[in-house]
C-alpha positions in Angstrom: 36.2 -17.0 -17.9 35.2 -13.7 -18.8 32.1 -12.3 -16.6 29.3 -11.0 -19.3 28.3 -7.2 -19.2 24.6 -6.0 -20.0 24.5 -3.7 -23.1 23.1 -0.5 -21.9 22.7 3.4 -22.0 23.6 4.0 -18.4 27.7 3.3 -17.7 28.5 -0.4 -16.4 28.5 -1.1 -13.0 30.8 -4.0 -12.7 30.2 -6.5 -10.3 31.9 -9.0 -8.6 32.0 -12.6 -10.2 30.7 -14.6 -6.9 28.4 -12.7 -5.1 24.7 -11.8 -6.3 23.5 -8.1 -6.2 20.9 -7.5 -2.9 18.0 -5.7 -3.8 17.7 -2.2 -2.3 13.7 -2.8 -1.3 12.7 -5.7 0.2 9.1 -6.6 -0.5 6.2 -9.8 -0.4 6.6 -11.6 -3.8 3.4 -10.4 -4.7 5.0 -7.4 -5.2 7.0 -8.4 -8.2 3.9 -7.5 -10.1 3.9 -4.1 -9.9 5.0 -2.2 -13.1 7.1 0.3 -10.3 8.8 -2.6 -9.5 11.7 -4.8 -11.9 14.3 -7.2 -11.0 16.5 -5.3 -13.2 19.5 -4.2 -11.5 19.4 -0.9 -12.7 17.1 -0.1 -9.6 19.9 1.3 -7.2 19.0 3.4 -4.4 20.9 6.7 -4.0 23.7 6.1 -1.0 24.0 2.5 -2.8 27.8 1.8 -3.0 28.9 0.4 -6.1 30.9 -3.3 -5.7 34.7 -3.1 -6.4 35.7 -4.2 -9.5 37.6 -6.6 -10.5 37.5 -6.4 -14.1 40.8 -5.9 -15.6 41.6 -2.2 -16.9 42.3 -2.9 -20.7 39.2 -2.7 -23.2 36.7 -5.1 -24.0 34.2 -5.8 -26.4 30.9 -6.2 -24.9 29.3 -9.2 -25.7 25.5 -10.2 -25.4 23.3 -9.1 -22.9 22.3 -11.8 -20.1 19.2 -9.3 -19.3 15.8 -10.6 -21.0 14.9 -9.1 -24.4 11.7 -7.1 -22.6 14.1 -4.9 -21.0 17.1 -4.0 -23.4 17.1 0.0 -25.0 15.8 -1.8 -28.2 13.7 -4.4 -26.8 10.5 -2.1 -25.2 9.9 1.3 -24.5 8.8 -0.1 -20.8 12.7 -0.3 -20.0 12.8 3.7 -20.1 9.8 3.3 -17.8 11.4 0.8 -15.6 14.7 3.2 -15.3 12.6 6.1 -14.0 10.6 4.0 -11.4 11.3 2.8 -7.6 9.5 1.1 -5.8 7.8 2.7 -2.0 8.3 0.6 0.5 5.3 1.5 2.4 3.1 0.2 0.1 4.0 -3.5 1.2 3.0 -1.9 4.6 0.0 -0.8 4.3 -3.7 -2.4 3.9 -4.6 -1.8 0.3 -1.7 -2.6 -1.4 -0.5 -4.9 1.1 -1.7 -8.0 -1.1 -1.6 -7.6 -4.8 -3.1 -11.2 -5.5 -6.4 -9.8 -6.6 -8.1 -10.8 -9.7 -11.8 -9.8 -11.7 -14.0 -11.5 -9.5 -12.2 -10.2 -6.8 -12.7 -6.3 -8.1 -16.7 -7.7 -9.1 -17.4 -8.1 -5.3 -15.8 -5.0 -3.8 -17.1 -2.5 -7.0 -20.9 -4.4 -6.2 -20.6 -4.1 -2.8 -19.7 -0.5 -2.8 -21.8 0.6 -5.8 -25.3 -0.3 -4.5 -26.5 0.4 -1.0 -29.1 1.7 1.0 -29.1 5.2 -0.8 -30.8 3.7 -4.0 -34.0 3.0 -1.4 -35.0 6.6 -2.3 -34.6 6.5 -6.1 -38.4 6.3 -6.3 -38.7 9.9 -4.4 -37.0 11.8 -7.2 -39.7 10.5 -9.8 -42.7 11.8 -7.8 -40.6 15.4 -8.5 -39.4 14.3 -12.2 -42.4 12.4 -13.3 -42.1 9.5 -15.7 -40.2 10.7 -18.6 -37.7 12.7 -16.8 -37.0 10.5 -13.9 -36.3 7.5 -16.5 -34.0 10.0 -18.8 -31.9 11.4 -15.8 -31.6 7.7 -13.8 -30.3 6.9 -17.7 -28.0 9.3 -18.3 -26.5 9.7 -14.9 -26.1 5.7 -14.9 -24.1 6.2 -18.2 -21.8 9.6 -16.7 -20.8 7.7 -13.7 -20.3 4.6 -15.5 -17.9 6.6 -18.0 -16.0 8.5 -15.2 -15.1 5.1 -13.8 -13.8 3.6 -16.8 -11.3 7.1 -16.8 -10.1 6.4 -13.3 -9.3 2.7 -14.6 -7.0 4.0 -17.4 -5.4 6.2 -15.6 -4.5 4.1 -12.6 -1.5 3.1 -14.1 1.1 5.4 -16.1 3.1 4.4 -19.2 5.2 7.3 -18.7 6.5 7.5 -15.3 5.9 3.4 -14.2 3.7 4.6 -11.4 0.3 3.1 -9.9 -1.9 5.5 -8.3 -3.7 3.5 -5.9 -5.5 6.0 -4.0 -7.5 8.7 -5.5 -6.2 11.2 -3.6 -2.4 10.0 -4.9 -3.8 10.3 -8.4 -5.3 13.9 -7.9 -2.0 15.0 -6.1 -0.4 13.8 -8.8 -2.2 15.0 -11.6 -3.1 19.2 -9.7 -0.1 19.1 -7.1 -1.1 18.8 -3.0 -1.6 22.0 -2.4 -5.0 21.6 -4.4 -5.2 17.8 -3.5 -5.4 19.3 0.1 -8.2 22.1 -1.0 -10.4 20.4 -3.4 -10.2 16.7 -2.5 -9.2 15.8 0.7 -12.2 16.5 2.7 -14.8 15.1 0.1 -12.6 11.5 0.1 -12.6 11.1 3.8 -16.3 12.3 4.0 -17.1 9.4 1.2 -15.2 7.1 3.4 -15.7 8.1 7.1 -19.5 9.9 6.4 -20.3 7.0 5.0 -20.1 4.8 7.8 -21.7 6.8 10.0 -24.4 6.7 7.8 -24.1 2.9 7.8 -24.0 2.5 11.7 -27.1 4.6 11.3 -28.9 2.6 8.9 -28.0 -0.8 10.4 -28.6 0.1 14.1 -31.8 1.1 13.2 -32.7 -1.6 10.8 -31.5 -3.9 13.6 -34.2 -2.7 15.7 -36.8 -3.2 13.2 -35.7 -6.6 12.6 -36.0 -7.3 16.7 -39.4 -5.9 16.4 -40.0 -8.4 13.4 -38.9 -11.0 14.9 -39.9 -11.1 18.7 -43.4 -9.9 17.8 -45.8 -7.5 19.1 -46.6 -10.0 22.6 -42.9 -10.0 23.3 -42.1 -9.2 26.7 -38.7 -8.7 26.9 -37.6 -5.1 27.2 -36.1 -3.7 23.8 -32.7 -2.2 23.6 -32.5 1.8 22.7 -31.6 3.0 19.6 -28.3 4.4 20.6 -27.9 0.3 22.4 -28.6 -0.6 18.6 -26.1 1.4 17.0 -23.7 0.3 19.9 -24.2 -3.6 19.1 -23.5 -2.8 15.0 -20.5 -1.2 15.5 -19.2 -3.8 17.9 -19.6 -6.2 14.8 -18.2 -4.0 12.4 -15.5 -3.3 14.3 -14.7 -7.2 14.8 -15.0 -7.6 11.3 -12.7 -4.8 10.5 -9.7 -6.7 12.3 -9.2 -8.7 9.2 -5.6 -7.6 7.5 -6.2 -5.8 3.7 -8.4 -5.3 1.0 -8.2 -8.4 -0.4 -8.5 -10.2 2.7 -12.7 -9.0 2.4 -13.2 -10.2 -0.8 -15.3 -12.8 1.0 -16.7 -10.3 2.7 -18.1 -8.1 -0.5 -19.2 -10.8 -1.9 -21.4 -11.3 0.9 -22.4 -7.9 0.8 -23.1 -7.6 -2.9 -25.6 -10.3 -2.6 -27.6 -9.5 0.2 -27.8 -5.8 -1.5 -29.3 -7.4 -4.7 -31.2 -9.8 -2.1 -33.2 -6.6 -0.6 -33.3 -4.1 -3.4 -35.1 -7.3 -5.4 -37.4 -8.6 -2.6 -38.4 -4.5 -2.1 -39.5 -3.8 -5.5 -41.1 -7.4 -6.1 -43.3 -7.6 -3.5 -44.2 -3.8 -3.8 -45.0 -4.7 -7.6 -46.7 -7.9 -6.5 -49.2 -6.3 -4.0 -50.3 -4.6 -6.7 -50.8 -0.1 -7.3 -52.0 1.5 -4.0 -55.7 2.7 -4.2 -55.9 6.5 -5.2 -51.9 6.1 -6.6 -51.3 9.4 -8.9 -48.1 10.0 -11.3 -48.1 13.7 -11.7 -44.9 15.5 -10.6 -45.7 17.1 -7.0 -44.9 20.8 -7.5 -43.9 23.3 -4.4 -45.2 26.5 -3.5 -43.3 29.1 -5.5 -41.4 28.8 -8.7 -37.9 28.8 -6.3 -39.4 26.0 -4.3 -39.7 23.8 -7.4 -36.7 24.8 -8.6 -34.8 23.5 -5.3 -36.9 20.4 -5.5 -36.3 19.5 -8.9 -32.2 20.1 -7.9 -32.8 17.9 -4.7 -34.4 14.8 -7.2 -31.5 15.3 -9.5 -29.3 15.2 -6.3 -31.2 12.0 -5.0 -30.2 10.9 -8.3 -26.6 11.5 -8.6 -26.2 10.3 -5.2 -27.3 6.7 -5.8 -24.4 5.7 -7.5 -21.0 5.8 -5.3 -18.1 4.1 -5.2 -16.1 6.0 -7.5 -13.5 7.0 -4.3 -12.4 3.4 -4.1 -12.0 2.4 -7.3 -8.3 2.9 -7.7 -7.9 0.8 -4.5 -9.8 -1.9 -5.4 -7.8 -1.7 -8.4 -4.3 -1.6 -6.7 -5.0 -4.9 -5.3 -4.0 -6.8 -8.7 -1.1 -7.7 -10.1 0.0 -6.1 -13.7 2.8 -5.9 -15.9 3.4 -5.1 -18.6 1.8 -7.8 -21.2 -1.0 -7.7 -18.4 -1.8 -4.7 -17.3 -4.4 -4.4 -14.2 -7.0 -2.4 -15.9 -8.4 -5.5 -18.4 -9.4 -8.0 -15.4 -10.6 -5.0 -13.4 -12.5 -3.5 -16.4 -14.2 -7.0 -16.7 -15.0 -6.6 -13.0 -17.0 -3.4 -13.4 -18.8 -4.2 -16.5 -20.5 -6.8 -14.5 -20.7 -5.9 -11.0 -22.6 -2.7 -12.9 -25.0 -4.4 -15.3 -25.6 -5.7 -11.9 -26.3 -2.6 -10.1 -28.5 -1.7 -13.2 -30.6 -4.9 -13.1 -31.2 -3.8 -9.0 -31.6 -0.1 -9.2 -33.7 0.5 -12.6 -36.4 -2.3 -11.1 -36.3 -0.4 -7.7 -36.9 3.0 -9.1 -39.8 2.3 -11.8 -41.2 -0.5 -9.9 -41.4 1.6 -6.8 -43.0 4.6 -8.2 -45.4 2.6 -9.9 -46.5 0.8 -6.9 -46.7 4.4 -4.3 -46.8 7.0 -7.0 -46.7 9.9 -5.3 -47.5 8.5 -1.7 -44.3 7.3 -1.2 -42.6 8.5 1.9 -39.5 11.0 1.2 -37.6 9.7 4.6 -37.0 6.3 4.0 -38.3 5.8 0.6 -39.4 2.6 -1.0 -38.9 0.7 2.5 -40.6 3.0 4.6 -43.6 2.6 2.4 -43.3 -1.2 2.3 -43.4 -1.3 5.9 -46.0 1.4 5.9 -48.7 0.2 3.2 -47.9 -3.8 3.3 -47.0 -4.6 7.1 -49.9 -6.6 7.4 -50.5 -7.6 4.0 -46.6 -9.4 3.5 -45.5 -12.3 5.7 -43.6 -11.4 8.8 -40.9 -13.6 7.1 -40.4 -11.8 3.9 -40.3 -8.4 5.9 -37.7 -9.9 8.7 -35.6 -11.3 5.5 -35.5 -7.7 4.0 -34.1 -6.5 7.2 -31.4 -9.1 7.8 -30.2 -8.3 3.9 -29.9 -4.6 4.8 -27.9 -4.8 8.1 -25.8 -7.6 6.5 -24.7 -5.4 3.6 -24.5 -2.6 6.5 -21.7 -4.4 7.8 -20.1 -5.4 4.6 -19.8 -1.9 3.6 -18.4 -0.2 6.6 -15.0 -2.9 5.7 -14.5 -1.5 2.2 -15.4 2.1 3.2 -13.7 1.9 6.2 -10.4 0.5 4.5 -9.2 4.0 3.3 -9.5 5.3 6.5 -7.7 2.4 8.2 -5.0 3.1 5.0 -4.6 6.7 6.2 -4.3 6.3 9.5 -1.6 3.5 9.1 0.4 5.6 6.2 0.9 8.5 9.1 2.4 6.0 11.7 5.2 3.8 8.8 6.1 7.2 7.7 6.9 8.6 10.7 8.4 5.2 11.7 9.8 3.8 8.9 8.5 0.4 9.8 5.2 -1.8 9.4 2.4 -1.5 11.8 2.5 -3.5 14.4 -0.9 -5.8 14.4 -1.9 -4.5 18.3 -1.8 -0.8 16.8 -3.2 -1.7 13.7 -6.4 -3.5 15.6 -6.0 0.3 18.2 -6.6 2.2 15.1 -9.7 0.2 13.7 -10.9 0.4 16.6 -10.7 3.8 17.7 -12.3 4.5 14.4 -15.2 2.1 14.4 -16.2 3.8 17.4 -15.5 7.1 16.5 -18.2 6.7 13.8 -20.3 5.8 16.4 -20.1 8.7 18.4 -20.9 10.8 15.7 -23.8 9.0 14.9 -25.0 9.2 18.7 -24.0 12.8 18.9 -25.2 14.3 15.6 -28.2 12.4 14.6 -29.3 14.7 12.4 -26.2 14.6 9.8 -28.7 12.9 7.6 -30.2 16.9 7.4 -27.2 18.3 5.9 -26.6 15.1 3.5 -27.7 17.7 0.6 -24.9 20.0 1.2 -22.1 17.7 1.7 -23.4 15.7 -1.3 -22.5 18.3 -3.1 -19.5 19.0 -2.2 -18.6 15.4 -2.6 -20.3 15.4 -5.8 -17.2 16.6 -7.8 -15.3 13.5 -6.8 -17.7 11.0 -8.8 -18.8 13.2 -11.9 -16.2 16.1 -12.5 -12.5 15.5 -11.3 -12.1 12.1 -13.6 -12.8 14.8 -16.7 -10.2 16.7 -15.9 -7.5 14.2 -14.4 -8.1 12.9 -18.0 -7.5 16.5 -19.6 -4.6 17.3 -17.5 -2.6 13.6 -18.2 -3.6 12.2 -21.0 -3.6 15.7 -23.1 -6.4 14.7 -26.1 -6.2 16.7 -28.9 -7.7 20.6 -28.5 -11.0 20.7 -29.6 -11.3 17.0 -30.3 -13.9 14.8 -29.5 -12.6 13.7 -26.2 -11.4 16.9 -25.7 -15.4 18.7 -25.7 -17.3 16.1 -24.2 -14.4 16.1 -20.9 -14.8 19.3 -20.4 -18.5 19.5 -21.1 -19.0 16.9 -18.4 -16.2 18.1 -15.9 -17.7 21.8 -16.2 -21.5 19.9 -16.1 -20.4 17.9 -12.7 -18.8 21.2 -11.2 -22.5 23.2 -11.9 -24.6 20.9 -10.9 -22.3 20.7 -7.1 -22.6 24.1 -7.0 -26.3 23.6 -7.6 -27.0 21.1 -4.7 -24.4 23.3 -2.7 -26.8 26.2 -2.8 -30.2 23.9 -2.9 -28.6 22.7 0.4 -27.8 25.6 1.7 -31.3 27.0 1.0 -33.1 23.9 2.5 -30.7 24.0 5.8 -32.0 28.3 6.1 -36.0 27.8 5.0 -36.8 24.5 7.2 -34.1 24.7 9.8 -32.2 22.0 11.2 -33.9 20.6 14.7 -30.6 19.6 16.2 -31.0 17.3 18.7 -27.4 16.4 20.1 -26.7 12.7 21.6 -31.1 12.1 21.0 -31.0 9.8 17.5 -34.6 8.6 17.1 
């Protein structure tokens, strides 16, 4: 019986009648959903020997293909893709692509848990600078920039052209301006959205934990309290324990616990600030500096406040690498539904918070600490000792929530550097080393340089670019829109925007850091 050949462009490659091609990459079966991964055998790695033949010399006609339809020269263009692609073996190594089970609900609780956090607590600062007006326009628009930049990274996670999946941003950027730039422009502000941010986090929880010990033991409470630096010690510990858990989609639970109890305490903030009614002597005109250059600064540092409410954008592409896609269902529709509502959630928490806090403290609100400092400040005694505690537990909660999802690019960095060098998985005991080592890392920092929160300004701005510019003109540079179209202007006007108003904060920052100074107190966090 004659054996049946496929009908393609490439020359045969006979095979032998009995025994079954091996695949060159071996690979979980989740896998098999990638679009840089086929079970075509056209996949062939480069020192792959070809089988011996045993079809007879003389000429044949071929007959019909046993390959499906989807993958024959006339059947799709995909099959041009599918030629081009192969598949990296590392990426069934390595936390964030490890599992590509994910699915919409799945991308709803990382995007919430990573979108909304502690750093919208001061939304209602930048209105006592903007005013009414102003602070609802810019909240607006900025919600609507950010919210546009990640429906770019979406698209362009996947490419119909080469078959590949950027996973990481920093792939995608490499890809799209070469390393060299990847290296200059992108690198540092990535691992400072990652690793800053959970230094912030053991910053906020440690000291949140304290509060809630206050709370909850009382003012008669006899027991001697722990430090702050004890604090921040017994949050990492947890966060580090959590951490241990495998890949991204292994904390689905996880940010879904987190997404909740950050819509738990941005709701019961702004409600009971709203319910104990306007403070007495409350007033809504903008506060004003000194000199014209002092206004000018704070109006940036509002805006800046503003912009830097909304983050996230640094992990959408892994979140996004968790699912499977093909070609008839391609990841970007589930994890497009994902974002539309985990962000008309974030809206429903973070427009409340903002209006509802500067219409409760006006401009009395504190500008360390924000709407929390002021509940604690103004309504201590006013709001059951139960509502307060609850607040608390919400905020170190999501604390601890966010440090797995912010921490997972860090734990996918460090992991990439050992299977390359090794050419072989992690082993779980090093894995657990590295999580480690960098949970407690984060600690140190936050022990030894307690006021990082002083320069936030200035690396803000830097990292700025990363959120509001370099999706414009990833966009530009790969999908190529028509010149002067449309798409074409209002990219560029918003990359350009994004890059000006960096180099704003950059130089606010900068001018904040000479006129006030920085009192750095090493290893003494307050």
């Amino acid at each position: 019986m004659r054996e049946a050949q496929e009908i393609s462009s490439t020359p045969i490659t006979p095979r032998p009648a009995t025994t079954e091609p091996t695949p060159p990459v071996s690979c979980p079966p989740s896998q098999f959903h990638s679009p840089s991964l086929t079970r075509s055998p056209l996949l062939h790695t480069d020192n792959e020997e070809a089988p011996q033949s045993k079809t007879p010399k003389t000429s044949r006609t071929p007959r019909l293909s046993l390959t499906p339809r989807f993958i024959t020269p006339l059947g799709s263009p995909m099959r041009r893709v599918l030629r081009l692609t192969k598949l990296d073996p590392q990426d069934a190594w390595l936390p964030i692509t490890e599992s590509r089970n994910g699915n919409a609900y799945y991308a709803a609780f990382h995007t919430l848990c990573s979108g909304i956090g502690a750093q919208a607590l001061v939304l209602p600062v930048a209105f006592t600078i903007l005013g009414w007006t102003w602070g609802i326009i810019n909240l607006t628009l900025a919600f609507i920039w950010q919210l546009y930049t990640l429906w770019l990274l979406v698209q362009l996670h996947e490419s119909t052209e080469t078959g590949m999946r950027y996973s990481r941003y920093l792939q995608l950027f490499n890809a799209t301006f070469g390393e060299r730039l990847g290296n200059l422009l992108a690198l540092f502000p990535i691992m400072y959205l990652s690793g800053g941010t959970c230094v912030a986090l053991i910053i906020i929880g440690g000291s949140t934990s304290k509060t809630f010990y206050q709370i909850v033991c009382g003012a008669t409470c006899t027991k001697v309290p722990l430090t702050t630096v004890e604090w921040y010690l017994v949050f990492t510990c947890a966060a580090v324990l959590l951490s241990q858990l495998p890949n991204l989609n292994s904390i689905a639970g996880v940010s879904l616990i987190g997404a909740v109890t950050a819509i738990g305490y941005c709701t019961s903030i702004w409600v009971v600030s709203v319910a104990e009614g306007r403070l007495p002597g409350v007033s809504y005109n903008p506060v004003k500096e000194g000199t014209d250059i002092e206004h000018i600064f704070s109006v940036l540092n509002a805006l800046g406040i503003i912009a830097f409410a909304f983050r996230g954008h640094n992990l959408i592409l892994e979140i996004q690498a968790t699912m499977p896609s093909s070609e008839k269902h391609p990841s970007r529709v589930p994890m497009w539904k994902g974002v539309k509502f985990s962000y008309t959630i974030i809206a429903l928490g973070l427009f409340p918070l903002a209006i509802g806090g500067y219409w409760a403290y006006g401009h009395m609100i504190p500008s360390n600490g924000g709407i929390l400092t002021a509940l604690y400040a103004f309504h201590s005694q006013d709001v059951s000792q139960f509502v307060l505690g609850l607040t608390s537990l919400f905020i170190i909660v999501n604390a601890v929530s966010s440090f797995q999802i912010y921490g997972m690019p860090m734990f996918d960095f460090m992991e990439s550097k050992y299977t390359t060098r090794m050419k072989k998985p992690c082993p779980w005991w090093l894995r657990s080393l590295f999580r480690a080592m960098f949970g407690y890392g984060c600690f140190f920092v936050a022990v030894a340089i307690p006021f990082l929160g002083s320069l936030a300004g200035l690396i803000g701005g830097i990292a700025l670019p990363v959120t509001l510019a370099y999706p414009c003109f990833m966009w530009l540079k790969i999908k190529k829109p028509k010149t002067y179209s449309p798409t074409w202007w209002l990219n560029w006007g918003l990359g350009m925007l994004g890059m000006g108003l960096s180099g704003a904060l950059i130089a606010a920052g900068i001018y904040v850091v000479i006129d006030t100074g920085i009192e750095a107190k090493f290893f003494h966090p307050e």
